[in-house]
C-alpha positions in Angstrom: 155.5 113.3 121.9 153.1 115.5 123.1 149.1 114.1 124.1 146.0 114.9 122.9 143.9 117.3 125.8 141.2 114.6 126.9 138.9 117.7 125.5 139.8 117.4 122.4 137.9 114.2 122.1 134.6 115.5 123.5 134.9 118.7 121.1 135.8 116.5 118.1 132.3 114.7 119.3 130.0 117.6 119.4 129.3 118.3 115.8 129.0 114.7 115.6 126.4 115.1 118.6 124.8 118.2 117.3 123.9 116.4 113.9 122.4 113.7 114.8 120.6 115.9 117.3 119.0 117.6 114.4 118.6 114.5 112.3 116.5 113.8 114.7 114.2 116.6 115.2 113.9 116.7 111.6 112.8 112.8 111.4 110.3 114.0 114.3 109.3 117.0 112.2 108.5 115.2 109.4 106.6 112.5 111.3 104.3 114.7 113.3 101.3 114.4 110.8 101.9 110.3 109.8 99.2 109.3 112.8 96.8 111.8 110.9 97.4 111.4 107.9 96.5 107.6 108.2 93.0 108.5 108.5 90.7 106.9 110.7 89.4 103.5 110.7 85.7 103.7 110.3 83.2 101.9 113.0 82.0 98.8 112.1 78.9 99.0 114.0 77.9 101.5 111.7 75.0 100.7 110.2 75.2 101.3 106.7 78.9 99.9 106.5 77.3 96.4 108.1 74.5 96.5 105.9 76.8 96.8 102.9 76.6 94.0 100.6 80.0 94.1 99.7 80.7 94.1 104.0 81.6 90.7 105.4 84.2 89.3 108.8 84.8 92.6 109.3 86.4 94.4 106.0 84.9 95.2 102.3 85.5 92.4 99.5 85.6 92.6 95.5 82.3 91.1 93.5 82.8 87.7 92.4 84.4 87.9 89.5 85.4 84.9 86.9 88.4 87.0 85.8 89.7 88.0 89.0 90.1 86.4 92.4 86.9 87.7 94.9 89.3 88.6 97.5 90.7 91.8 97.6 94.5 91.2 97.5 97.1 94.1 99.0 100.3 95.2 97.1 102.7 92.1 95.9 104.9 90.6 98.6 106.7 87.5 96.7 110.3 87.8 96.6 110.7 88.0 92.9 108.4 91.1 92.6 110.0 92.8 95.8 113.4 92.7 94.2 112.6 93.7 90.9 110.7 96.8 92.8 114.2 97.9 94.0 116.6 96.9 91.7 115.2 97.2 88.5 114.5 101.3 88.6 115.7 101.7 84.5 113.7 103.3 82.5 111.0 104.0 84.9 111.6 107.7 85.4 111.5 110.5 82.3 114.9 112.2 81.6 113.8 115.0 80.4 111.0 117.9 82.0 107.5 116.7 81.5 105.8 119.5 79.2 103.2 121.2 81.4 100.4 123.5 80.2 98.9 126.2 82.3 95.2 126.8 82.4 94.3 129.6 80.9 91.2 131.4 82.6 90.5 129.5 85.9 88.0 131.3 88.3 87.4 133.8 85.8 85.9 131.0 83.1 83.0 129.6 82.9 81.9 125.7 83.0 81.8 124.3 79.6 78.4 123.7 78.4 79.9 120.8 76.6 82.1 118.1 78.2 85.7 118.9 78.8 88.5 117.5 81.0 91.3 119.2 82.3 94.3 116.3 83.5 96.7 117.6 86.2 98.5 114.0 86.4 98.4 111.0 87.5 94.6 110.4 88.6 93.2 114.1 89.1 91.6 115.9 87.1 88.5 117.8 86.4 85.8 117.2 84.7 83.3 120.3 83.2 80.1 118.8 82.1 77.0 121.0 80.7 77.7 124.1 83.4 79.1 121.7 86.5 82.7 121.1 87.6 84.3 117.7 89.0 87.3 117.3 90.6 88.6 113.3 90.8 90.8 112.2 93.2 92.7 115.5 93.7 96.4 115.2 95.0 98.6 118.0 94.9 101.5 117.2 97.7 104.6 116.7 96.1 104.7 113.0 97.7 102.3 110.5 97.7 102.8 109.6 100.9 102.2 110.2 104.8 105.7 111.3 105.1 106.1 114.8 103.3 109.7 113.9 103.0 109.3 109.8 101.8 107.9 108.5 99.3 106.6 108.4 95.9 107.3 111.8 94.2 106.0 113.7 91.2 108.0 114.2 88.6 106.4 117.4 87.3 105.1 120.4 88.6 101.5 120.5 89.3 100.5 122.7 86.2 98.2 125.1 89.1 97.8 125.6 91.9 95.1 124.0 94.2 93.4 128.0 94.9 93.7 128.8 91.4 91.6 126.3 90.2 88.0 127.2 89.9 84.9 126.4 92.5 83.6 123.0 91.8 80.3 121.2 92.2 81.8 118.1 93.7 84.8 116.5 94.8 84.8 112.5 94.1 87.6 109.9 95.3 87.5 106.4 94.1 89.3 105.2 97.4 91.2 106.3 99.9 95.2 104.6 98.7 97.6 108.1 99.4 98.2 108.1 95.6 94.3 109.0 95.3 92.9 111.0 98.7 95.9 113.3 100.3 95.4 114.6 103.4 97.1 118.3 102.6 95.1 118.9 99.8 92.0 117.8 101.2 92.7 120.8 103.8 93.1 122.8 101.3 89.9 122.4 99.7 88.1 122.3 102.8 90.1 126.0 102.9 89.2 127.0 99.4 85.9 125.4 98.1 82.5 124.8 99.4 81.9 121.9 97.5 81.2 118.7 99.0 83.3 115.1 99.3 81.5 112.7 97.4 83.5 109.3 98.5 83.0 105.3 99.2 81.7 104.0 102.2 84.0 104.6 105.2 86.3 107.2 104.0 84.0 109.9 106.0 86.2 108.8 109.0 89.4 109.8 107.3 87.5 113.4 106.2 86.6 114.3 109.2 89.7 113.6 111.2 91.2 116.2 108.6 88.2 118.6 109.3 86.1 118.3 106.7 82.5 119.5 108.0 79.4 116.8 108.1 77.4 118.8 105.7 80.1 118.6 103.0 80.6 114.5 103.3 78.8 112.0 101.3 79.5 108.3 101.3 78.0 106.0 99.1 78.1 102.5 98.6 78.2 100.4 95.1 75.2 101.5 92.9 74.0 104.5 95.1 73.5 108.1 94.2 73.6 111.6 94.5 71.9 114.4 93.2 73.8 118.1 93.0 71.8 120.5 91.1 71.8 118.9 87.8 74.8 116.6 88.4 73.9 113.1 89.5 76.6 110.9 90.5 77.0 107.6 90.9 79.5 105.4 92.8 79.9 101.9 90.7 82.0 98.8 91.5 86.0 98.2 90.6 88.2 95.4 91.8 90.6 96.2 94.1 91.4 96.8 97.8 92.1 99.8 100.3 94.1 100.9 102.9 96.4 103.7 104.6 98.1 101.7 107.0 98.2 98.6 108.0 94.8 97.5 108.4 92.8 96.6 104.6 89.7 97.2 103.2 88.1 98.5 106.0 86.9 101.4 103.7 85.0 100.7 100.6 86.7 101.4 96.2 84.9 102.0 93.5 84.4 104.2 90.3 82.0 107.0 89.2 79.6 108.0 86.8 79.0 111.4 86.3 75.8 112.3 84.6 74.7 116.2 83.6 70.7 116.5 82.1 71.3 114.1 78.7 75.9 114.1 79.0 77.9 111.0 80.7 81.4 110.6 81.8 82.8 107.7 83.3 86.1 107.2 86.0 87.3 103.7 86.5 89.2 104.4 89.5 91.9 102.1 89.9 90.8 98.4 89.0 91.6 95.3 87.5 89.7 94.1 84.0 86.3 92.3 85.8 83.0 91.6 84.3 82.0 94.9 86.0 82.2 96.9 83.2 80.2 95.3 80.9 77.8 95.8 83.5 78.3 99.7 84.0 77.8 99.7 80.7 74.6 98.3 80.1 73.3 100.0 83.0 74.3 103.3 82.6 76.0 104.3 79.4 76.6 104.7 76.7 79.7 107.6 78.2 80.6 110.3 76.0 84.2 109.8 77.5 86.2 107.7 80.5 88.7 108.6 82.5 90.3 104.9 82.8 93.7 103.8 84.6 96.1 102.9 82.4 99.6 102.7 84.5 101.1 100.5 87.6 100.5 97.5 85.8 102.1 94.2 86.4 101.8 90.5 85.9 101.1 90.2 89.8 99.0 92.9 90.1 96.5 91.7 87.2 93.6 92.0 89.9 94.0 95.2 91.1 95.3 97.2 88.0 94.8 97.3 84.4 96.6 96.9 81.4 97.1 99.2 78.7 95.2 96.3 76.6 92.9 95.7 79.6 92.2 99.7 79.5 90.9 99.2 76.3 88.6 96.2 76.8 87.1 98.2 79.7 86.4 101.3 77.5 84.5 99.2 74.5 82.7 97.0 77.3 81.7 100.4 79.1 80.2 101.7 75.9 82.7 104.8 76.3 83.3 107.3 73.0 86.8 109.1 73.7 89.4 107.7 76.0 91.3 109.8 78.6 94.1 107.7 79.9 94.9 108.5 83.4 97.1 106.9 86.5 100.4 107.6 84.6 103.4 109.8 84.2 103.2 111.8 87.5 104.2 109.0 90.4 106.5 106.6 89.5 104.9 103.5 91.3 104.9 100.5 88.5 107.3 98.6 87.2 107.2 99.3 83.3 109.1 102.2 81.7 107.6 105.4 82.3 106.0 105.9 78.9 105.0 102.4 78.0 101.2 102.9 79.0 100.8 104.9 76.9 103.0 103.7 73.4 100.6 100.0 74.5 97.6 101.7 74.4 98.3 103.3 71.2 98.7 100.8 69.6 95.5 98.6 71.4 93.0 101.8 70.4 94.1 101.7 67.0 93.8 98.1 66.6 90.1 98.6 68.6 89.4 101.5 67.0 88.6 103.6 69.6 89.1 107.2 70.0 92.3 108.5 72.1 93.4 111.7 73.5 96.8 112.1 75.3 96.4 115.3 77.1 99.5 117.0 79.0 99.8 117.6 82.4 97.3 120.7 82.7 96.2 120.0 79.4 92.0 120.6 78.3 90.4 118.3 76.2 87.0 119.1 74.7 85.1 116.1 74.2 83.8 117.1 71.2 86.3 118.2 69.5 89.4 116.2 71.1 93.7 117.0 69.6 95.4 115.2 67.4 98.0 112.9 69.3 101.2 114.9 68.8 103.3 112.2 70.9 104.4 114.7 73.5 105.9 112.4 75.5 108.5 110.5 73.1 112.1 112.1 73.4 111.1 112.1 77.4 111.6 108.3 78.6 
């Protein structure tokens, strides 16, 4: 019987070697950027974050709230909501392509002197009011995530591409979660735009880590606001809580209006159904349209996101004409079936009454003149 050459052994072992080698400069590769991409934890001693009202022991809470606990809680740890996060996956992603519409025009067209909105999925999208562009909460990585290769992932195309879209007035974020403020395409715009960052108290630290120049930052708190030309903006109050890693709340949330010379439009950010809105409403509407979050929904997340049904509630209390639903279809980060937001709210507007438009990913709605619902999305879950 012959025996093996003690080499063999160590040259059996070398591809072996060699791939776990590169395993792991690929694991270090894609973790180079997670310590930026985490922001940076603003200073407390700043004065305007320790004069905030909403500023207490240290981090930012929720208004009281009758409806909702004043606390700002964090993602759902219980057990039974854990599991059902990892084992119960049917349903929740489209089988077939997501329909996608290109923008027509881009640079070379000018702002609507109406009210239109453009929807690239999930939360962004941009808003042309009376001659001035708004971009909300733009996200363009493939991942919502700090890892580029973990993570949440779209599951459509962005419908253009971040330089093709056209030079905006303002950039607003409702709070800095990565599913809403992304550190790649914030460089990006710094790159491409001139406009500035309009964001809630704190989340300058996290802009200018990423390079984003002083003169292009603007953080407000809860009822403040900035004029741009023509374009006043407000940041308003939502319910829920903050956070890239594992610290909360040490930046502030909200939502925004966005006003033009007599035109409103309204952006709930992500929030749970509070007395808020009513509030908003009184105070600054009536809105010729809102933006409002209609996705990642669940029984134990009632505080921090909104129904379909609560959607609705939110749009009649804001005083709101036609609703845009966002926070849907692109990131898969709920529990429900992927187009259940949407078949809910359906069937809530019609029982409200309220006007609906279901754009596509890339899709322009005029305000004034808003499409039929054509029900794009059945034949897709």
């Amino acid at each position: 019987m012959s025996k093996a050459h003690p080499s063999n052994g160590r040259r059996l072992r070398l591809p072996a070697i060699t791939a776990l080698a590169l395993a792991a400069g690929a694991t270090a590769w894609a973790l180079r950027e997670v310590p930026a991409a985490f922001g940076r934890r603003p200073d407390a001693r700043d004065e305007r974050i320790r004069n905030s009202p909403q500023f207490r022991d240290g981090v930012f809470h929720n208004a009281p709230s009758a409806l909702a606990s004043a606390t700002p809680p964090g993602p759902p740890t219980d057990r039974s909501t854990l599991r059902r996060l990892i084992l119960e996956r049917e349903g929740r992603q489209p089988v077939r392509p997501v329909p996608v519409v290109v923008p027509e025009g881009g640079a070379r067209r000018p702002a609507t002197e109406g009210i239109e909105i453009t929807w690239y999925g999930h939360a962004s999208a941009l808003v042309e009011i009376e001659g001035q562009r708004v971009l909300l909460d733009p996200v363009w990585s493939e991942r919502c995530s700090p890892v580029s290769q973990i993570g949440p992932k779209r599951v459509h195309p962005v419908p253009v591409e971040l330089e093709d879209l056209p030079q905006v007035d303002a950039v607003l974020i409702s709070h800095d979660h990565y599913d809403h403020l992304d550190m790649a395409t914030v460089k990006r715009l710094v790159a491409g735009q001139s406009a500035p960052f309009a964001v809630p108290l704190g989340i300058g630290g996290h802009l200018r880590r990423w390079g984003v120049p002083e003169h292009r930052i603007i953080e407000l708190d809860w009822d403040e606001t900035c004029t741009l030309g023509e374009l006043t903006l407000t940041l308003t109050s939502a319910h829920h809580f903050s956070g890239r890693g594992t610290t909360r709340n040490t930046t502030l949330w909200g939502s925004w209006v966005i006003a033009g010379p007599s035109r409103k439009v309204y952006y709930t950010g992500d929030s749970g159904y509070f007395e808020g809105y009513a509030e908003i409403g009184e105070r600054h509407g009536p809105f010729d349209a809102a933006l409002v979050q209609v996705g990642a929904y669940d029984q134990a997340w009632a505080d921090i996101h909104m129904t379909p049904e609560d959607a609705v509630r939110a749009h009649l209390d804001l005083r709101a004409g036609l609703l845009v639903p966002v926070h849907w279809c692109t990131f898969t980060l709920g529990l429900h079936p992927w187009a259940e937001p949407i078949e809910r709210l359906i069937a809530e507007t019609k029982e409200q009454g309220v006007p609906l438009a279901v754009p596509r990913p890339g899709e322009r709605v005029d305000v004034d003149n808003p499409p039929e619902l054509d029900h794009w999305w059945e034949g897709i879950a």
